[in-house]
ZADO-1210 file (C-alpha; in nm, 4 decimals, padded with zeros to 6 digits):
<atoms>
<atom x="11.9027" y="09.5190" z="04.8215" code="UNK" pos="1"/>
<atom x="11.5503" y="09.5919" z="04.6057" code="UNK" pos="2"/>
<atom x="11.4655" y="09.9030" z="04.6376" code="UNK" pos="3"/>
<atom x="11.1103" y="09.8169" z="04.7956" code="UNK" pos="4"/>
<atom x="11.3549" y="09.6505" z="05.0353" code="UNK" pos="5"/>
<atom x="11.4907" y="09.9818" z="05.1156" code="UNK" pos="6"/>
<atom x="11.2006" y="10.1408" z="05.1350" code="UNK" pos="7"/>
<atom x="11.0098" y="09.9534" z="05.3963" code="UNK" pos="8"/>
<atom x="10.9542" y="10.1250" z="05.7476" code="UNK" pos="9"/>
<atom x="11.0350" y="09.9221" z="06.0578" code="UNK" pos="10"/>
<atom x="10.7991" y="10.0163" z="06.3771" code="UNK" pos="11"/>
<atom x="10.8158" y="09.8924" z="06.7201" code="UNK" pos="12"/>
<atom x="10.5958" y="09.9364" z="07.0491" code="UNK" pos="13"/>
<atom x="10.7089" y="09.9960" z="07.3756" code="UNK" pos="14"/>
<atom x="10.5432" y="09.7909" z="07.6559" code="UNK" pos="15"/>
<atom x="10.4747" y="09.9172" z="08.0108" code="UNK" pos="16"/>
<atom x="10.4645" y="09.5676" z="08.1319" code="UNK" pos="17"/>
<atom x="10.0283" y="09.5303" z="08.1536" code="UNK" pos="18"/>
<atom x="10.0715" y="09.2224" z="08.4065" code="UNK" pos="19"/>
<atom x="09.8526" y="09.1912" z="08.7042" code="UNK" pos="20"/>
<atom x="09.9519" y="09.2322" z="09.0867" code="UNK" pos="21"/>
<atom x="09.6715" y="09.1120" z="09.2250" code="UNK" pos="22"/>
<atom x="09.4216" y="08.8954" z="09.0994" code="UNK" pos="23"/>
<atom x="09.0127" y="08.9617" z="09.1897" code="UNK" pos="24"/>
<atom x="08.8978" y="08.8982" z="09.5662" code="UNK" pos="25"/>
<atom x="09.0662" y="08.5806" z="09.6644" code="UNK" pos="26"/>
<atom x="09.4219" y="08.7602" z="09.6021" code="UNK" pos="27"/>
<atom x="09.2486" y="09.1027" z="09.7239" code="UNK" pos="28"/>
<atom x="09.1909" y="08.9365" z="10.0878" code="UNK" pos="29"/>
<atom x="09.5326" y="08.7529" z="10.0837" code="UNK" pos="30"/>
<atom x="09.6937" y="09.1010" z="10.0193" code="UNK" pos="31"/>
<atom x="09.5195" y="09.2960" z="10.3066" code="UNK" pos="32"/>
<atom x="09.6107" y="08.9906" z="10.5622" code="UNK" pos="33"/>
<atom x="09.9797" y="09.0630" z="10.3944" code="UNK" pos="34"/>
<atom x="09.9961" y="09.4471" z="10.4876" code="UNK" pos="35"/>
<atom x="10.1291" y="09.5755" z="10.8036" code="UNK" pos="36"/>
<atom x="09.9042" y="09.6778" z="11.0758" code="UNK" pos="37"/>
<atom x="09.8819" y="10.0231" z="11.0119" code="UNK" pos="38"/>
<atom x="09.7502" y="09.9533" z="10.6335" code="UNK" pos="39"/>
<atom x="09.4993" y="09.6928" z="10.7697" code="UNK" pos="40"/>
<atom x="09.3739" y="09.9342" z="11.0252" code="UNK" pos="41"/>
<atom x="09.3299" y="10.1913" z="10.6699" code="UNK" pos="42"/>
<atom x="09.1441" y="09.9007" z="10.4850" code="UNK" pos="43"/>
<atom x="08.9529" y="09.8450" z="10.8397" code="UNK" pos="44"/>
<atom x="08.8335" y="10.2066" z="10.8682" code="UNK" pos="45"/>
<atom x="08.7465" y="10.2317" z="10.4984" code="UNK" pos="46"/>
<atom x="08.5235" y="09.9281" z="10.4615" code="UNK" pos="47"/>
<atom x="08.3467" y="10.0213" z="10.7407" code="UNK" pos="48"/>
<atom x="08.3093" y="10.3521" z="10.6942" code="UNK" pos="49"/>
<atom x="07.9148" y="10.4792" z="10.6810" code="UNK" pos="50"/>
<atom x="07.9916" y="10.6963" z="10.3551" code="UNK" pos="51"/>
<atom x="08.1332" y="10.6055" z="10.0391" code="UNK" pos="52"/>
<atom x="08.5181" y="10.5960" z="10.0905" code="UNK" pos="53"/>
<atom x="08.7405" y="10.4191" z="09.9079" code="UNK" pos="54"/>
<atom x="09.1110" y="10.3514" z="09.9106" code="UNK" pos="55"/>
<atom x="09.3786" y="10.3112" z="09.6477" code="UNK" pos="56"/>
<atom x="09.6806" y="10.1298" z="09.7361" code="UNK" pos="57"/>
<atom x="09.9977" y="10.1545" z="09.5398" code="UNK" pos="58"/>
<atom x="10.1206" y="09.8396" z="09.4764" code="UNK" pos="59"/>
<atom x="10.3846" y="09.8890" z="09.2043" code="UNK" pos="60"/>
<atom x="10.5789" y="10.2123" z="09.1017" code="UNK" pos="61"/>
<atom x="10.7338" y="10.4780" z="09.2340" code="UNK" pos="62"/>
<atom x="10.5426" y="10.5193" z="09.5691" code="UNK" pos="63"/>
<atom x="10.4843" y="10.1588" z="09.6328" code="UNK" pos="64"/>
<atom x="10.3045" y="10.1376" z="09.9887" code="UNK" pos="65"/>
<atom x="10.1418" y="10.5297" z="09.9397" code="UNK" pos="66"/>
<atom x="09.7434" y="10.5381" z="09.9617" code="UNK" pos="67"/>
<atom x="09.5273" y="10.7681" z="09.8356" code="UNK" pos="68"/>
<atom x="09.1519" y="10.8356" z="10.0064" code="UNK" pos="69"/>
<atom x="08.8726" y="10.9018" z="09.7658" code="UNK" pos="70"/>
<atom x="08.5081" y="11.0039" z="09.9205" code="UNK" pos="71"/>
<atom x="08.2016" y="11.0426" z="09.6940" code="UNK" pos="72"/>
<atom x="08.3246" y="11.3879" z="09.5587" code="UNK" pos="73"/>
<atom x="08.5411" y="11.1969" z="09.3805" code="UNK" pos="74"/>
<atom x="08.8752" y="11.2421" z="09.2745" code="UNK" pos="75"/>
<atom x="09.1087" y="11.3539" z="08.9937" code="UNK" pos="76"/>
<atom x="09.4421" y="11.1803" z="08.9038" code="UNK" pos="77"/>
<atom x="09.6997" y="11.2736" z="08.7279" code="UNK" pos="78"/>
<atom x="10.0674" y="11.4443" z="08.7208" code="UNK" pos="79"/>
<atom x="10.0002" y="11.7877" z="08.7929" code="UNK" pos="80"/>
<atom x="10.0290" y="11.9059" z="09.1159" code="UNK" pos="81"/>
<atom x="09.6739" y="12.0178" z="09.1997" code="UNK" pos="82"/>
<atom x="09.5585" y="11.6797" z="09.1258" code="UNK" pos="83"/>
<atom x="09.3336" y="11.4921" z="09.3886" code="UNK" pos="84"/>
<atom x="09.5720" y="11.1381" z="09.3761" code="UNK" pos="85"/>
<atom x="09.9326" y="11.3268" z="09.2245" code="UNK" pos="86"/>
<atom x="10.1490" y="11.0591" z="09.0267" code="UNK" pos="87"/>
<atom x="10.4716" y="11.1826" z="08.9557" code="UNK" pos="88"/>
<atom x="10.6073" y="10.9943" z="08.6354" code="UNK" pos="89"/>
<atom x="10.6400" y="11.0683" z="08.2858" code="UNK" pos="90"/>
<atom x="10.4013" y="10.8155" z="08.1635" code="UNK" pos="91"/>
<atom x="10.1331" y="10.9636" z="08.3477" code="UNK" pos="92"/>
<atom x="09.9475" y="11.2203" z="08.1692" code="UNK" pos="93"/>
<atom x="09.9227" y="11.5709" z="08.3881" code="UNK" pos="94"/>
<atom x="09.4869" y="11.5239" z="08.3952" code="UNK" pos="95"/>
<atom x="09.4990" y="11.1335" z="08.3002" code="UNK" pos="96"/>
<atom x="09.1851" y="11.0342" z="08.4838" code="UNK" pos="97"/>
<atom x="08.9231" y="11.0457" z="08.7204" code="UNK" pos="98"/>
<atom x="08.7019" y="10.8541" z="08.9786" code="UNK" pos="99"/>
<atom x="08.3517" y="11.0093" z="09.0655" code="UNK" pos="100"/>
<atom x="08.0670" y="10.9002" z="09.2496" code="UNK" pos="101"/>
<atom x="07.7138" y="10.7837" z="09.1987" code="UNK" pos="102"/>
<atom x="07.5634" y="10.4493" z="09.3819" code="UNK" pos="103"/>
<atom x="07.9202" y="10.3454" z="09.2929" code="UNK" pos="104"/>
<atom x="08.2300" y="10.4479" z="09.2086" code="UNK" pos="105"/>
<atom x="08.3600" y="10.4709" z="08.8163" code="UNK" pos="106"/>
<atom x="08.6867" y="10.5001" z="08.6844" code="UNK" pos="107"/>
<atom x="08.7210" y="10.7607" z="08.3454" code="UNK" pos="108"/>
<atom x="09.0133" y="10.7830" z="08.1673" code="UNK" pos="109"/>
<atom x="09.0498" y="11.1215" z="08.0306" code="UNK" pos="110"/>
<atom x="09.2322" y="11.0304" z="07.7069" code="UNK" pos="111"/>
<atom x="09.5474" y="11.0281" z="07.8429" code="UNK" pos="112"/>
<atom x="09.8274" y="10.9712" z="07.5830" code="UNK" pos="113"/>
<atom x="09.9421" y="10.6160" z="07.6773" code="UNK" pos="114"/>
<atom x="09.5540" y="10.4890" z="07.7916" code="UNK" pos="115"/>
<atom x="09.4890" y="10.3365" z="08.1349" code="UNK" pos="116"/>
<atom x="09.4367" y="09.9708" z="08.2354" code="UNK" pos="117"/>
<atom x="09.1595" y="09.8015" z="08.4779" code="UNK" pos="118"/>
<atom x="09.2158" y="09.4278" z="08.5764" code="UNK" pos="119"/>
<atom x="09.4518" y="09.4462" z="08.2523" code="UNK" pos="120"/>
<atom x="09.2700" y="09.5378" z="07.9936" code="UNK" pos="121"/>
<atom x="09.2293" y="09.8698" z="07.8817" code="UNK" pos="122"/>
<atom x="08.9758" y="10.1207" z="07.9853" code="UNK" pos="123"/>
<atom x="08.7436" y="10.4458" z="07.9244" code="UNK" pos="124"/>
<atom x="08.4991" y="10.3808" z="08.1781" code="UNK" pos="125"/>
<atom x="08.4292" y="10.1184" z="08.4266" code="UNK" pos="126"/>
<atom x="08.2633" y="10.0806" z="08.7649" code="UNK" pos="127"/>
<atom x="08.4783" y="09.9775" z="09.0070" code="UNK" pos="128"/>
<atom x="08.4544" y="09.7426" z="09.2585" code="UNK" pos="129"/>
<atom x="08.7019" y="09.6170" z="09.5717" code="UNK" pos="130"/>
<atom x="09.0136" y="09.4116" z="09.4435" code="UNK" pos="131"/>
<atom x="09.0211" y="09.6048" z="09.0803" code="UNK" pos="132"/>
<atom x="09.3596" y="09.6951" z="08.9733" code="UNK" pos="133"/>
<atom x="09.3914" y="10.0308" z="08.8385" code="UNK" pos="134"/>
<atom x="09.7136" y="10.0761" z="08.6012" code="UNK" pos="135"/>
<atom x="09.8464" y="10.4346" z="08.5202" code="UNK" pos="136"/>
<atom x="10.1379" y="10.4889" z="08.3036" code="UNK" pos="137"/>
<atom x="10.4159" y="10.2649" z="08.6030" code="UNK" pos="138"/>
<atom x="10.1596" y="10.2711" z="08.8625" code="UNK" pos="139"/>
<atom x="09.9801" y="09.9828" z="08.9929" code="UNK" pos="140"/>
<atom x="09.6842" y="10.0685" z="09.2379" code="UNK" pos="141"/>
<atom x="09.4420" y="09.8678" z="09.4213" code="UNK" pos="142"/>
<atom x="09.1051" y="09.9533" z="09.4266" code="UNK" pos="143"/>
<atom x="08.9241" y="09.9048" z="09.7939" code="UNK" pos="144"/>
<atom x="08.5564" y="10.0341" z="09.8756" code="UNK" pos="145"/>
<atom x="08.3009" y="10.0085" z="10.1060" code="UNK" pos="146"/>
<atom x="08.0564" y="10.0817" z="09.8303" code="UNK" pos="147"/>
<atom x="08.1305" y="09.8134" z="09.5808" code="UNK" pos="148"/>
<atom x="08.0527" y="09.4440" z="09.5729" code="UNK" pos="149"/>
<atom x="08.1661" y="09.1669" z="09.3027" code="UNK" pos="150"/>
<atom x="07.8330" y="09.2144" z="09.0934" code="UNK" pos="151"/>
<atom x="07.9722" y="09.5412" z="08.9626" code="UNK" pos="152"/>
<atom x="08.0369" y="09.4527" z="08.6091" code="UNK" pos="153"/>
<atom x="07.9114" y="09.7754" z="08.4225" code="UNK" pos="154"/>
<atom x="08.1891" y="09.8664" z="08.2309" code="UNK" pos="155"/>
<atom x="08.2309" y="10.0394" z="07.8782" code="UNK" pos="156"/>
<atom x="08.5846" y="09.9725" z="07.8216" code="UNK" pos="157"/>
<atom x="08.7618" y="10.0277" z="07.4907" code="UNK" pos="158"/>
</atoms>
C-alpha cells in the first residue's frame, strides 16, 4: 500500500433514523381518530381550551403514548430532571430545548449536541403549529395546539 494510502482517515456518521411519523394535518386528524378514548378526550380538552395549551404526544421512543401539557409559560425540555417535558435518553441533551409563548408557540433548540428536527428537517427556531413533528435525540412528538393554524410558517431553521 502507498503511503498516502495509509494515511487517509476513514469517518462515518451515525443516523438517528430522521423519518417522519406523521405527515402535516391530513395524517394529524387520522392519528387523533386512531388514539384511544382517553387521548381523544386530551386532544378534545386542549383544542378547546380558552388559553393557549398545547399538547405533545409521544409517538416514537421510549415513552411512546406519554403526553406532555405546555400552557403559555412555556416549557423546557430536556434530560435533567427539573425539566418542564423530562426525556430520559442519552441522545437527549440535559437543557436541549424549549417551547415559549407569544401569539404562538415556538420551538428553540438550545444547541443541543446532536440538533433537533421539526417536520424532518433540522431546526433552531420555528413556530409551531398543530400536526408538527418535533424530533429529540429517539423521541418523536406530536405537536397539538389550540393556538396554531396551518398559516404558521415563520420559521428560522438551520
Amino acid at each position: 500500500m502507498a503511503a498516502a494510502e495509509v494515511e487517509r482517515e476513514v469517518t462515518t456518521t451515525i443516523s438517528l433514523g430522521v423519518r417522519p411519523v406523521v405527515d402535516g394535518q391530513v395524517n394529524l386528524d387520522t392519528l387523533i381518530q386512531s388514539l384511544d378514548a382517553e387521548n381523544q378526550s386530551v386532544v378534545a380538552q386542549v383544542l378547546a381550551a380558552t388559553e393557549p395549551t398545547a399538547l405533545l404526544l409521544v409517538l416514537k421512543g421510549a415513552g411512546r403514548g406519554n403526553r406532555f401539557m405546555v400552557n403559555k409559560s412555556g416549557s423546557t425540555i430536556g434530560r435533567a430532571t427539573d425539566s418542564g417535558i423530562f426525556l430520559d435518553d442519552v441522545t437527549v441533551s440535559r437543557k436541549h430545548a424549549t417551547i415559549t409563548f407569544d401569539q404562538f408557540f415556538t420551538f428553540t433548540d438550545s444547541g443541543s449536541l446532536n440538533g433537533s428536527y421539526l417536520n424532518n428537517e433540522r431546526a433552531t427556531t420555528s413556530v409551531l403549529k398543530s400536526g408538527d413533528e418535533i424530533q429529540i435525540g429517539k423521541f418523536h412528538l406530536v405537536f397539538i395546539s389550540n393556538k396554531s393554524n396551518a398559516s404558521n410558517s415563520q420559521s428560522d431553521n438551520k
